[in-house]
C-alpha positions, 0 to 999 in steps of 0.5 A: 626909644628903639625896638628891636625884634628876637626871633627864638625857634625852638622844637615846637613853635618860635616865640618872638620878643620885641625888645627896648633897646634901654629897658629890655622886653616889651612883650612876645608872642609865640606860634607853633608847628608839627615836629614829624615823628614817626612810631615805626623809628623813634629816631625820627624827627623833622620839621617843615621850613614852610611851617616854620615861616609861617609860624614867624610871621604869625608871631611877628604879628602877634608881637606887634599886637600885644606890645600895641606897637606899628611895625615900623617902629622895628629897626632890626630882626635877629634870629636864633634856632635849634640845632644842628637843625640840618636842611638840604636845598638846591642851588636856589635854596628850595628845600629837597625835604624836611629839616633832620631836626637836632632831635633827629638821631638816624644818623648814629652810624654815620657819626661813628663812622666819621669818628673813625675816620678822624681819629685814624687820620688825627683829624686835629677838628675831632679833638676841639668837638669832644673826641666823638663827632655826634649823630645829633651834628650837621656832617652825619645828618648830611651824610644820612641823608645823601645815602638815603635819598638817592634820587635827589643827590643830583638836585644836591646844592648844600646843607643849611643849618635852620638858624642860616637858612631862616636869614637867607630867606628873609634877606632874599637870598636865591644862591646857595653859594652866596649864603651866610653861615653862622660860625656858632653853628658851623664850629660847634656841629661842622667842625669849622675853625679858621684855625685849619682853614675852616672845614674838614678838608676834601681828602678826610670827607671823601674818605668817610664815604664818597658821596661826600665828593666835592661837598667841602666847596658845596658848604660855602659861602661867608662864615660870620659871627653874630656881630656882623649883618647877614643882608637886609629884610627883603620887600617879599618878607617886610610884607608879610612880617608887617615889618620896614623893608631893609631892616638889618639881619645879623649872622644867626645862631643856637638858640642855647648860645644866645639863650645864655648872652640873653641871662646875662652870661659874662665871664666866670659865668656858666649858664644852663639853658634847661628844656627839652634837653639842657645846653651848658655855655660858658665863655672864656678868653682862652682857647684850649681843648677840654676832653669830652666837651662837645664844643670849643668854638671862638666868637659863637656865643659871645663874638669877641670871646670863646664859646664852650657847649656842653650839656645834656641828651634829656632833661625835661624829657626824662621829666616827661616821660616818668609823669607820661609812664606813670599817667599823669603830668610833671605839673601834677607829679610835682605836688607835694614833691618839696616835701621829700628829703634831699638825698634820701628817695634811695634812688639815683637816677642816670639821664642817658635816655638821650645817651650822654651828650658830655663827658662820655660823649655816648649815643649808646647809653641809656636811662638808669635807675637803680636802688628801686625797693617795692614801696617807691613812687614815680613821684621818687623817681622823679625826685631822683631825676632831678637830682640825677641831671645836677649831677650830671650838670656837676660833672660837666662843670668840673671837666671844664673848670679842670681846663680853664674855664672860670666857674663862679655863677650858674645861671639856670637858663631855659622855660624849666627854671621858670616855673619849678624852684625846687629843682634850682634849689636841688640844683644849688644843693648839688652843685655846691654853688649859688643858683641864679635864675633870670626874672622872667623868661630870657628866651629871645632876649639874645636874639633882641640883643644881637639885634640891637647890635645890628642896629647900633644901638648898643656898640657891644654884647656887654653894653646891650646886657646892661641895658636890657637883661633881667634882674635874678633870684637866687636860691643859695646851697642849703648847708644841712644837705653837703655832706649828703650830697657829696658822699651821693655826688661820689657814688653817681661819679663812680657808676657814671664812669664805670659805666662809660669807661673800661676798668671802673666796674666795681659797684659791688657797695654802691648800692648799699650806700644808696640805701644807708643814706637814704636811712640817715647811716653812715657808709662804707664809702664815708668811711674810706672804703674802696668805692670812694679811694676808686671814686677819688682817682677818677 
């Protein structure tokens, strides 16, 4: 038997697996630390790289006691982080603050501006991110930051991305200019693609704003996929973990990406990773641009294959915030909540509390509700939240089916699935597809699967899923709710593209359709009025 450790960080603690390399995890434990938000500005979110290390090796620790297991039994550590989770540091890789944290969204007029910039220059790199460079990506937190903190820019050696900077420190890295970066996070938030000789060049950056003067040359180091070893665990570290010293340490990546390697996606796969937020990956064997989705990256997820990353601003936060605004918790709203008829809470509900992350690729928009009557509950707004994000999630799949990308399972990824099926089976009912949810929590099972790799016990992504991923439940469509279900899909496409787009504004029937559906009539929409011939040259 062979162990191998997956390091997942998350937004408030890291959970670490230890891992059999032929029969999959073994256990976990988890650690947790501050997220910095501020009441005066919302937008603010950070962390503490010290917090952060801390937190590991009280997980590493913990690991090793629940699995009853010596860590010298470990033959390799992989590790996975949010993002783009953004740090500066000096040239000995010291922090001059604290993550901007994927959360962290000061920086929306930095991305506008690079936006601007890319599309007057036709930068080709804005095509293969969505069209809109986001505030939530590595070049506008960077550019927040320089503009923010004048008294450091001297100091000023690099930006790093959490998931490289947590391998450099552990494998003793001291030089900023010598670092591995992760080519998932840099092709999906920095714009970097061999295609173009990897970043943006010097010209584009210095024209969005010229303290990005000689910051190309400062985002260097090597650039290496997830197959490939980033150094060796540093004595310093091996201690403290409780760890063999020299254990190897592959290339980093997102935590959604291998979050997804991790339940098992393989080709004609899309694998919703839902939490906080919900992260879609796909892999495909081709490299073609797809509009509005945020990210077409060769080997990020899987090394040999391309990634494609889409997904959702909110998710389990819109959850959140109903239960929090109606006093109570998801958990208890929830009671009972199976005991409503899909389709027919009257409300459809808009999960832009975030803005939309895809298609629209718009950090203006916001939350939505409309078909409010006096008699409803949180408790429905709830309902038709969840609801609202697999419509969401279905128009994000059809754009990436439209140009190329093999849809044939879902696999609902993420801690949210675990624990709540009425929302796999509403999911199931609107995607119009077969839901399937790994058997347990596959959170750190891609990090132990690239470490696996690291260590040779496996040879490739595949051969490591076979021995060591989940089984699945699966909850099937429920024919009694399609064509309810499509005629509302219909109405949300309309009003989420009218809303997003110039020309498409006539509501005038949306809600009234809402209402007749909820009433179990037929509508207007069913019936070939205006609305659904709009919705249709959508």
């Amino acid at each position: 038997m062979s162990v191998v450790a997956g390091v997942d960080f998350g937004t408030l603690s890291v959970r670490v697996t230890l891992a059999d390399t032929q029969s999959g995890p073994l256990g976990t434990a988890v650690a947790e630390y501050p997220l910095k938000k501020l009441r005066s500005d919302p937008d603010h979110a950070t962390q503490a790289h010290a917090d952060h290390m801390d937190a590991l090796v009280l997980a590493v620790r913990g690991a090793l006691r629940e699995c009853g297991m010596k860590g010298s039994e470990v033959r390799a550590l992989a590790i996975d982080t949010t993002g783009s989770s953004v740090l500066p540091v000096d040239r000995n890789l010291q922090p001059l603050g604290d993550y901007y944290l994927w959360c962290d969204h000061r920086a929306k007029a930095e991305a506008e501006e690079i936006t601007a910039v890319a599309k007057e220059s036709h930068l080709e790199a804005i095509e293969w991110c969505g069209g809109t460079y986001s505030h939530e990506w590595g070049f506008a937190k960077l550019l927040h930051f320089l503009r923010h903190n004048s008294d450091l820019r001297e100091r000023f050696a690099t930006a790093v991305e959490h998931c490289d900077m947590a391998a450099a420190v552990l494998t003793g890295a001291t030089d900023s200019s010598s670092i591995v970066r992760s080519v998932c996070a840099m092709g999906h938030k920095w714009m970097w693609n061999s295609k173009w000789g990897g970043l943006p060049s010097q010209a584009f950056l210095s024209r969005v704003d010229p303290l990005f003067d000689g910051v190309r040359e400062k985002i260097g180091g090597t650039y290496l996929t997830s197959a490939r070893v980033a150094g060796h665990l540093s004595p310093y570290w091996a201690e403290r973990l409780g760890l063999p010293a020299g254990i190897p340490v592959p290339a980093g990546a997102f935590d959604a990406h291998w979050d997804a390697i991790g339940a098992g996606c393989r080709l004609g796969d899309v694998v919703n990773v839902i939490g906080t937020s919900t992260c879609i990956i796909a892999v495909s064997e081709r490299v073609k641009l797809i509009p509005g989705v945020c990210g077409v990256v060769p080997g990020s997820a899987h090394p040999d294959l391309v990634g494609v990353e889409a997904g959702l601003s909110a998710t389990g936060d819109i959850f959140d915030a109903i239960a929090r605004r109606a006093g109570t918790s998801v958990a208890r709203l929830s009671e009972g909540l199976e005991s409503l008829e899909g389709g027919r809470t009257g409300l459809m509900r808009f999960s832009w509390d975030n803005g939309d992350r895809t298609v629209l690729v718009r950090s203006d928009l916001g939350g939505m509700t409309i078909g409010w009557h006096l008699g409803h509950t949180a408790q429905d707004e709830l309902y038709a939240a969840i609801e609202g994000t697999a419509f969401h999630t279905r128009i994000i799949l059809e754009r990436m089916e439209q140009h190329g990308v093999p849809v044939h399972r879902v696999i609902n990824g993420g801690g949210i699935p675990q624990k709540n099926p009425l929302l796999n089976q509403i999911y199931a009912n609107v995607l119009g597809k077969p839901i399937l949810v790994p058997d347990g929590i596959p959170t750190g099972l891609g990090s132990s699967i690239f470490a696996s790799i690291a260590s040779k016990d496996h040879a490739s992504v595949e051969s490591a899923q076979s021995a060591m991923c989940l089984g699945y439940r699966r909850f099937e469509p429920d024919p009694a709710t399609r064509g309810r279900y499509e005629t509302l899909y219909q109405l949300y496409k309309q009003v989420y593209m009218g809303f997003g787009t110039s020309g498409l504004s006539d509501f005038s029937e949306v809600l009234g359709d809402i209402k007749r559906i909820a009433a179990g009539e037929a509508t207007r929409a069913g019936t070939g009025h205006r609305s659904a011939r709009k919705v249709a040259a959508i």
